[in-house]
Each structure stands twice: as C-alpha cells, then as structure tokens.
C-alpha positions in Angstrom: 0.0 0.0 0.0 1.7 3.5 -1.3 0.2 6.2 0.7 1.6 9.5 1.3 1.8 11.7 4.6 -1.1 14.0 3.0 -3.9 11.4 2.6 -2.9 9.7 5.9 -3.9 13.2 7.6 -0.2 14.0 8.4 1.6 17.1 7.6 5.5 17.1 7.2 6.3 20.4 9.8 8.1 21.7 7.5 5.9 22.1 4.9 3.5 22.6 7.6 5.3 25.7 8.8 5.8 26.7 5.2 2.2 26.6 4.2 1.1 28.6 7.2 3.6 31.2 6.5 2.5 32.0 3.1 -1.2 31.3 4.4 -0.4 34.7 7.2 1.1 36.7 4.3 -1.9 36.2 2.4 -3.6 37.5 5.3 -1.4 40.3 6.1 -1.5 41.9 1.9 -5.5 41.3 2.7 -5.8 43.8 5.6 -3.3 46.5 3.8 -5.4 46.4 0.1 -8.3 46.8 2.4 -7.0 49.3 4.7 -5.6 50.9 1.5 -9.2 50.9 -0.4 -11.3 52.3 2.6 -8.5 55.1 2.5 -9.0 56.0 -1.2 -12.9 55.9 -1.5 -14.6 58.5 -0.4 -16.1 58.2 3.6 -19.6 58.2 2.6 -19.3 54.6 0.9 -18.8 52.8 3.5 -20.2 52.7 7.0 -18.2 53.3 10.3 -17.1 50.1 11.3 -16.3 48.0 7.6 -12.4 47.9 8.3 -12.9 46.1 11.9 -15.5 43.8 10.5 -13.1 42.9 7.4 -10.2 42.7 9.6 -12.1 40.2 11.5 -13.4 38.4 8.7 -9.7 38.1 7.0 -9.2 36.4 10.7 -11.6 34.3 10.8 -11.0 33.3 7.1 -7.3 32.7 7.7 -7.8 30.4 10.9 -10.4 28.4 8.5 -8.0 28.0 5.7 -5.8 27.2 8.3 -8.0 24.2 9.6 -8.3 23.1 6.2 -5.3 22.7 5.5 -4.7 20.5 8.5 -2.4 23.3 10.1 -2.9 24.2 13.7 -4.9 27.1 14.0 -4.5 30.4 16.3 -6.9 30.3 19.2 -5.5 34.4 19.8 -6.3 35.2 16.0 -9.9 33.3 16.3 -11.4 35.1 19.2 -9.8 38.5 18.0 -11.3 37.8 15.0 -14.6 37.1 16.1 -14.5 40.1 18.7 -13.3 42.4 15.9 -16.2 41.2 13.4 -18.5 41.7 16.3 -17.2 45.5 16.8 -17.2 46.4 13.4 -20.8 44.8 12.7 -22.1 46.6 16.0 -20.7 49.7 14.7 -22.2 49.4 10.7 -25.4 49.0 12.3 -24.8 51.8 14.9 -25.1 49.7 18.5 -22.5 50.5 20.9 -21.7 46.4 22.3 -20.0 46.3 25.6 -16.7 45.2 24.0 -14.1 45.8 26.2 -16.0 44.5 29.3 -17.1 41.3 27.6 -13.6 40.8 26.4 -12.6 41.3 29.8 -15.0 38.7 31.9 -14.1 36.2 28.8 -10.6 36.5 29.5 -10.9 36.2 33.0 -13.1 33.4 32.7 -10.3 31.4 30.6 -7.8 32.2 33.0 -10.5 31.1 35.6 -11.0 27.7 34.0 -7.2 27.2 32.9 -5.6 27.4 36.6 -8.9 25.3 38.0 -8.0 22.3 35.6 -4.0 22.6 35.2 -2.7 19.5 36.6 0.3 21.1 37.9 2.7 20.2 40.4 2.2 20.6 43.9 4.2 19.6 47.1 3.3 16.1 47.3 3.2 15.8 43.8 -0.4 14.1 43.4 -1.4 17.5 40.8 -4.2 17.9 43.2 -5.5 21.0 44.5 
C-alpha cells in the first residue's frame, strides 16, 4: 500500500510551517489592500465600522483555511477575530456592544477555567489542588 503523509492526515512540519507562512502573508497583503481601499474611496461609501469587520473576517477566514489545510490554527487570531467582526458589525449597524468589558470577563473566565484544571505540580506531587 503506497500512501503519502497528506492522505494519511499527516503534515510534514516543514511544509507545515511553510504553508502557514505564506497562508499569514496572504492575510497580512488582505488587511493592507483593504485598509488601502477604505482610505481611497470616499467616507460616505462605507459605513463606520467595515475595516474592523473585514479585519475580523480576514481572521476568521485565515484560521479556517488554516484548519483546512490541516495546520494548527491560532486560538489568539480566532477570538480577536470574532470580537473584531462583532465590533465592526455593531458599529455598521450603529449599536455600541459592551466590547471591552465582555472581552474582559471572557478572559478572566479562561484564565479562571485554565488554573482550575492545570494539573500542575504541587508539594506532594499528586497534581491535586
């Protein structure tokens, strides 16, 4: 049986690495054309709030090409992506969302839920709290 690494589900890191590379500079000439278009046309043509819900939908798209592909995606770039879509839709349809204190109590709750399962070590070395 001749398989190779791709259709067995494995990824060489290499190329792994590679892909996710030119995958982020995709990303990256994404936000700058559209930063650089919202710049050129005129104020009026598009509502408050399109760059932060492109920039989170170039995020979100990234970390789904990402999956995709099989490489490990960036749980930072997901939920700033999904916060940033959130903002920037909020604002194109002119509600003010709580975004800094939701951000906030999210992050707190990770932190929250990460030290309460860690399985670190302690003095007699059991993990347990």
């Amino acid at each position: 049986m001749n398989t190779t690494m791709k259709e067995c589900g494995v990824i060489d890191p290499f190329v792994a690495r590679r892909l996710g590379k030119r995958l982020d500079d995709i990303a990256m000439a994404l936000v700058l054309i559209m930063t650089g278009v919202l710049w050129l046309v005129p104020k009026a043509m598009f509502p408050e709030g399109t760059w932060l819900a492109g920039l989170g939908l170039i995020l979100l798209g990234l970390n789904a090409a990402r999956r995709i592909r099989g490489i490990k995606t960036s749980g930072f770039g997901i939920v700033a992506g999904l916060i940033a879509a959130a903002a920037g839709i909020g604002r194109i349809f002119g509600l003010a969302l709580p975004i800094i204190p939701a951000l906030l109590i999210v992050l707190g709750a990770v932190l929250v839920v990460k030290a309460a399962t860690a399985r670190g070590n302690t003095e007699d070395g059991s993990g347990a709290l």
